[in-house]
N, C-alpha and C positions, 0 to 999 in steps of 0.2 A: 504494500500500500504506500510503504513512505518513496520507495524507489521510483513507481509511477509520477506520485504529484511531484516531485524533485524532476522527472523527466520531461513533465507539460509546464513547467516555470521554464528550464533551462529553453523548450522549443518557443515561450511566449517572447522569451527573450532573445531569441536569436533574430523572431520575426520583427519584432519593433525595431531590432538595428538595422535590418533589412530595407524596411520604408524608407528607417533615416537616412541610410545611405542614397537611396534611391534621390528623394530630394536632392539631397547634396549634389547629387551627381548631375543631376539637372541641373542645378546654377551652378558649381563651381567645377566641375568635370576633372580640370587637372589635379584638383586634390580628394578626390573620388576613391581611386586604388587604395591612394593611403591610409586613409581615414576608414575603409572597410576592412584593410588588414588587420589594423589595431583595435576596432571594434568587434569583428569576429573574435579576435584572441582572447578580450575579452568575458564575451558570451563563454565560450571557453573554459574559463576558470570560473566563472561564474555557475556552468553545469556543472562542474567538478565538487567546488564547492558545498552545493547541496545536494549532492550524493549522498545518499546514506554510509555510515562506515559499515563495513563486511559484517555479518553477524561473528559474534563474539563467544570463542569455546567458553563452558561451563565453567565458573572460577575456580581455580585451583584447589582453594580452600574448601570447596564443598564435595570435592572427589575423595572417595573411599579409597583407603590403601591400609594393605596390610603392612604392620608394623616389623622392623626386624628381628627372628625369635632366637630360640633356645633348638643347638638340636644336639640329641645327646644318643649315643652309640655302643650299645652293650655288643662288645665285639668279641666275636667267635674266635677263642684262643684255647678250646679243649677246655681240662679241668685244673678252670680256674679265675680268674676277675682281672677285666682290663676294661675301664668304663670312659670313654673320650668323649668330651663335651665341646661344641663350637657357642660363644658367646657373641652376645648382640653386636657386640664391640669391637668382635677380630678379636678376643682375644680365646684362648682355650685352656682346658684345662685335661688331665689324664689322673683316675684314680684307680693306680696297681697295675701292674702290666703282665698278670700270666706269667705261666711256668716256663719262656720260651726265650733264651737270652738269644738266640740266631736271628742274623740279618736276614734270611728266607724265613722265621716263624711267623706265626698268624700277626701277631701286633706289628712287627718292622715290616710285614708286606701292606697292613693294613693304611698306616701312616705316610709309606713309601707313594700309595695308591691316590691318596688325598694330596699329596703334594706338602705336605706337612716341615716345616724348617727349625719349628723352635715351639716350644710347651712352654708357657707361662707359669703353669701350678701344676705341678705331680704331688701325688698324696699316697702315700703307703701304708693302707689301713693296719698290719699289723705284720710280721716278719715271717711269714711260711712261704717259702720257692713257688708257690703258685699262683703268687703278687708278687713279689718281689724281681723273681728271674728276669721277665721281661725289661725291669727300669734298667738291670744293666746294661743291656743295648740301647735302652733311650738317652741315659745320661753317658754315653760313649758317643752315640749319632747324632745329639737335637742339642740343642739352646737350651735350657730351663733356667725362668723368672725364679721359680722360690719350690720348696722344696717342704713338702708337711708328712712328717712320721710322728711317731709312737715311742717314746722312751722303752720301752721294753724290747731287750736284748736276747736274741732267740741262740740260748746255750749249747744247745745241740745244731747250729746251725753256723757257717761264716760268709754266706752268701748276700746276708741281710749288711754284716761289715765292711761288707767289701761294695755294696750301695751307699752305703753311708760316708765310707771314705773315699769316695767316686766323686760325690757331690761337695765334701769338705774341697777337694783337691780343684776341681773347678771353680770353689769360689760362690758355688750357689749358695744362698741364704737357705740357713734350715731353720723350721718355724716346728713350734710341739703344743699344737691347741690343744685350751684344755676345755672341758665342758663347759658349754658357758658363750665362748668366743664367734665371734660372727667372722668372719673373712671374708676381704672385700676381695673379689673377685672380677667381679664386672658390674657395670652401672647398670642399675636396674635387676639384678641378680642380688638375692639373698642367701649365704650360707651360714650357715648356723650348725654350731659341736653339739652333737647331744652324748655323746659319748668317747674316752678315749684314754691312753696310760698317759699321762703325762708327766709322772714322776718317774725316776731312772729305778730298773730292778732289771733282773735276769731269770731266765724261767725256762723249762724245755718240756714244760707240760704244753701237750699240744690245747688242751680244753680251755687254761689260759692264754695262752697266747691268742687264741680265736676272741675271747674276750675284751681283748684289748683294743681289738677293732676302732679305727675313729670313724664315727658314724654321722653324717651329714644330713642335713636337711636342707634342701634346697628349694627355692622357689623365685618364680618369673611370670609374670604376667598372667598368673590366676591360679597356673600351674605348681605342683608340688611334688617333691621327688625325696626319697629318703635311699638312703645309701647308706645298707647297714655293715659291709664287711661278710666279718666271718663269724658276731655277735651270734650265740646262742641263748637259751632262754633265761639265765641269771641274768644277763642282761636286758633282757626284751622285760623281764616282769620289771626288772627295775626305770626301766624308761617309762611306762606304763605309769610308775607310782609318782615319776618327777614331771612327768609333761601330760601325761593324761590326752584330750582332745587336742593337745599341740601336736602331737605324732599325725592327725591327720595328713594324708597324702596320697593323690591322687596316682603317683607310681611308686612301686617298692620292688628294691634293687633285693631278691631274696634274699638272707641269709646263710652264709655254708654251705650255698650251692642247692637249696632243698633239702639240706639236714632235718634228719627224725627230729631233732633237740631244736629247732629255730621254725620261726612263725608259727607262733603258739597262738590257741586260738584268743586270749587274752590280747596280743599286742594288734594281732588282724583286726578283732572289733575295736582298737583304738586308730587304727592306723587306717583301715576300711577302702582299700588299694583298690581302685578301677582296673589295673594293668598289674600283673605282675611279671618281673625278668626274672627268667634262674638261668645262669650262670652257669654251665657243668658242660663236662668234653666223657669220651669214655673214662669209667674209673672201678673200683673194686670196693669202692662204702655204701651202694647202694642209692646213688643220688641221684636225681632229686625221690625220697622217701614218699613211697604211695599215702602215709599221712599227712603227712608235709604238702601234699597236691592238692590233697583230699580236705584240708582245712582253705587253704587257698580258695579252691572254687567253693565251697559254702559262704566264705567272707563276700564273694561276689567279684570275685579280681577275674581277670582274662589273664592267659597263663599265655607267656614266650620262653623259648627254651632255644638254648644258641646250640644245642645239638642236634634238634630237629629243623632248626629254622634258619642257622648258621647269626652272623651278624644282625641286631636290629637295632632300629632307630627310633626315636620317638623324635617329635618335635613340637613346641612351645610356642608359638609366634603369641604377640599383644594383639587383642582387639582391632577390629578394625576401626581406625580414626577417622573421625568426623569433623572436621570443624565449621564454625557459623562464618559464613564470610562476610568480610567487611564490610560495613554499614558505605 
């Protein structure tokens, strides 16, 4: 509509210079040409002018976009725990790296695959070759920001010392949360200790050792993940008795692989997991435990298993943003 009437002005006005000219050119003839070239020209800008401008794409601010999320990778490394998380921010994080210190095992082809150059925060939930193995090929191959273990010293063990003094030797920063402690990780990312040794001992019980687990709670953008280790049920009733409804979490990283002794049906109804990951490769304990399953799906959680399913991924993204556009 507005295109039109801006088209019968700019023609109203080409014709009235038209006439003028026409006069003109009757009495004064030699300055006819001139006087119609500069009159056209500006009929001209004078159509241009009231042109309407092009319609206008939908303003920015009121386009829908997914925000950038969380994705987080229970990777298939046999029996055992290597948990790689990509953050909002570029930055990332790896908690335990599997039984597999070889540049061809699951974790260094996993990493290799992504294109991966450097690890901000590794975390070594407690000192058994089945987390630990893999860091030593990470803290040989990759970068690492900062460095979170467990004071307890696995005495029957020097695999875990020779991680530890891997990390001293580089120069990485080693951090020992204790319950309690939030870690900033990435902006917009919540981590929180719920559990963990913090104070130095030595132990070659394996049931302790599993206990000493640093046990994470995570959450982004509505989402919430708990990352328990190798935490068995002394601990799960004890989390139960200190956080109650705070263990809420919409994913839970199993315990022990599906240990008989872990995901008690106590800590499931506090915890009330939508998803749950277990962790396990072929092994000889029986894992994951037909009870251990069998509590899982009553609590209501979706079972993944990186032995059947190999690698899986979850991902986190925020809301889709709306904003009101400017007045």
């Amino acid at each position: 509509m507005a295109r039109s009437a801006s088209n019968n002005v700019a023609a109203v006005l080409k014709s009235v210079f038209a006439a003028f000219l026409l006069s003109v050119s009757l009495y004064a003839p030699a300055r006819a040409g001139e006087a119609f070239d500069s009159l056209a020209s500006l009929a001209e800008s004078a159509a241009a002018f009231l042109a309407p401008l092009p319609a206008a794409e939908p303003p920015e601010a009121t386009l829908l976009r997914p925000a950038p999320g969380l994705s987080v990778y229970f990777v298939s490394v046999g029996q055992g725990d290597a948990i790689y998380m990509e953050f909002p921010d570029g930055r990332n994080a790896l908690i335990d790296g599997g039984p597999s210190s070889s540049s061809s095992g699951p974790l260094a082809l996993f990493l290799k695959e992504r294109g991966i150059s450097s690890i901000d925060h590794v975390v070594l939930t407690h000192p058994h070759s089945d987390h630990y193995k893999g860091l030593q090929h990470v803290f040989a191959n990759y970068a690492v920001g900062a460095f979170y273990d467990t004071r307890v010293d696995n005495s029957a063990a020097t695999g875990d010392d020779a991680v530890r003094a891997k990390a001293a030797e580089l120069g990485v920063t080693t951090a020992y949360p204790a319950p309690g402690d939030s870690l900033d990780w990435s902006a917009g990312v919540e981590v929180k200790v719920l559990s963990s040794c913090h104070e130095p001992f030595a132990s070659k019980n394996s049931e302790t050792l599993n206990n000493c687990s640093i046990t994470l709670r995570l959450e982004h953008a509505g989402a919430s993940l708990l990352f328990t280790g190798d935490a068995g049920e002394d601990v799960e009733a004890r989390l139960v008795k200190e956080y109650g409804a705070g263990l809420r979490s919409d994913i839970l990283k199993v315990g022990h692989h599906g240990s008989r002794y872990s995901s008690t049906s106590p800590f499931l109804a506090a915890v009330r997991p939508a998803r749950a990951y277990i962790e396990v490769g072929a092994n000889n304990y029986g894992h994951p435990h037909p009870e251990a399953v069998s509590r899982l799906l009553e609590a209501g959680a979706e079972i993944f298993r990186t032995d059947l399913s190999g690698t899986q991924e979850f991902r986190a993204a925020a809301p889709l943003l709306c904003m009101a556009a400017a007045e």
